[in-house]
N, C-alpha and C positions, 0 to 999 in steps of 0.2 A: 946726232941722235934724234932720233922720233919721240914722241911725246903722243903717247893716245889720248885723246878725249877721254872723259870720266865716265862716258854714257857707253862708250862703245867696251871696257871692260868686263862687261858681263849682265847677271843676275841681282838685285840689291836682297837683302834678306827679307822685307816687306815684300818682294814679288814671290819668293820662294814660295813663305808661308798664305800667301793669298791661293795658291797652287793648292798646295796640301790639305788645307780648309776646303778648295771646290773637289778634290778627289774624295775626302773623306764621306762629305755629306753626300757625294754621289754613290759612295759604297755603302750608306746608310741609309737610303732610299733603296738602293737594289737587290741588299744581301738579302730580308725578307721574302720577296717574290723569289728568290732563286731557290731559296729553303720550300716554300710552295709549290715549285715544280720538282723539284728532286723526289720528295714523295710522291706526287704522280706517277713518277717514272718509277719509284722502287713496284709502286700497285701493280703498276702495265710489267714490270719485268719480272714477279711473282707469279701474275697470273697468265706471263707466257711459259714459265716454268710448268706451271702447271697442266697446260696443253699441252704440250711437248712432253713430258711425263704420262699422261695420256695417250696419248699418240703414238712413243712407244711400246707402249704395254699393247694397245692393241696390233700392232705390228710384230711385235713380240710371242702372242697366242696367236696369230695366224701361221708363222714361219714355224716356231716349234708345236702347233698342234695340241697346244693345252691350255687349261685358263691361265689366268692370270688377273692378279685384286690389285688397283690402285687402292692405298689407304693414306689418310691423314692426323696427322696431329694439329696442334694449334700454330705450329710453328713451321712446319716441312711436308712433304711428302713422298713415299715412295712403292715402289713396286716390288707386291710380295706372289711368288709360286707357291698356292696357298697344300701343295702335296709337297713342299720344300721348306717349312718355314724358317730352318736351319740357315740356307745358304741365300741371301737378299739374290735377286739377277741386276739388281741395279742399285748405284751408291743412291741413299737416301738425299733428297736435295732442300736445304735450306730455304724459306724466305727469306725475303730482302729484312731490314729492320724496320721494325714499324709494322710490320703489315702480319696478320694473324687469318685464321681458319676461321669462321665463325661457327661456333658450334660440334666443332671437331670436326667435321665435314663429314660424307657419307664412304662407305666401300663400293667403288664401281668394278665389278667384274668383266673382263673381257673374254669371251668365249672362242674357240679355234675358228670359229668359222668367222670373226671379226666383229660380230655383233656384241652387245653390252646390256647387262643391267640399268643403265641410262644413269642419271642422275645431274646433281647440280652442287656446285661448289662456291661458296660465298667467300670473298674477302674480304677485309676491310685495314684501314689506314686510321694513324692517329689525328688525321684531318676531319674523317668522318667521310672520306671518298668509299667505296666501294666499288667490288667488280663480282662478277657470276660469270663462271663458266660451267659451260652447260655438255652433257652429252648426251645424243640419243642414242636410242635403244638400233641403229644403224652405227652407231662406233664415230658418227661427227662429232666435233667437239668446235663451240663456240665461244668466246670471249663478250663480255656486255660490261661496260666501263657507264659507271655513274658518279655524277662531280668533277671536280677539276683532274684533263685528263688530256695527258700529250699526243700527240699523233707519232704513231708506231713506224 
């Protein structure tokens, strides 16, 4: 019969717990920053909602040949056929959590020929990051991230 060595049966419970102590304290060093960039990311995917929302509506009054109002709340936005206002043409769309309108934001109209009313749309984060998206009176629409802020 064989006889193992004592060293060679495994883990001791001192090694264990020396393990579980350096994981911990390293999830305790990183959970923070990770909660820090998450809200970045909810800003940046708010305010691609937002273009994109955008973006359609004027695509939208170009192809059917009528206007069309981006509007806002403090929390959402969406796209109203302002000779319709019975029937939305598009499901209204959430922000992320955390992140608000500032201000209630403005009505930017989109005209059949693609052109707009222009305007500028501010958000902000419970970080105190913000973002502006912008469009001009040509129907662009820009994004401008201020504070801690992921790459897209």
């Amino acid at each position: 019969m064989l006889v193992r060595a004592r060293s060679a049966c495994g883990f001791s419970l001192i090694e264990l717990l020396l393990v579980v102590c350096v994981l911990a304290m390293a999830a305790a060093f990183g959970l923070p920053a990770l909660q820090g960039t998450m809200t970045a990311y909810r800003l940046r995917a708010s305010a691609d909602t937002i273009a994109g929302e955008l973006d359609a509506a004027r695509v939208m009054a170009i192809s059917r040949g009528a206007e069309y109002q981006v509007k806002f709340t403090s929390t959402s936005v969406y796209v109203e056929d302002p000779l319709d206002t019975d029937h939305a043409p598009r499901v209204p769309k959430t922000l992320d959590e955390g992140v608000t309108v500032s201000g209630g934001g403005p009505t930017i109209t989109f005209k059949p020929r693609g052109t707009c009313s222009g305007g500028a749309v501010q958000l902000g984060d419970t970080k105190g990051n913000t973002a502006s998206i912008t469009v001009t009176a040509t129907g662009k629409t820009t994004v401008c991230m201020t504070g801690a802020t992921p790459s897209p």
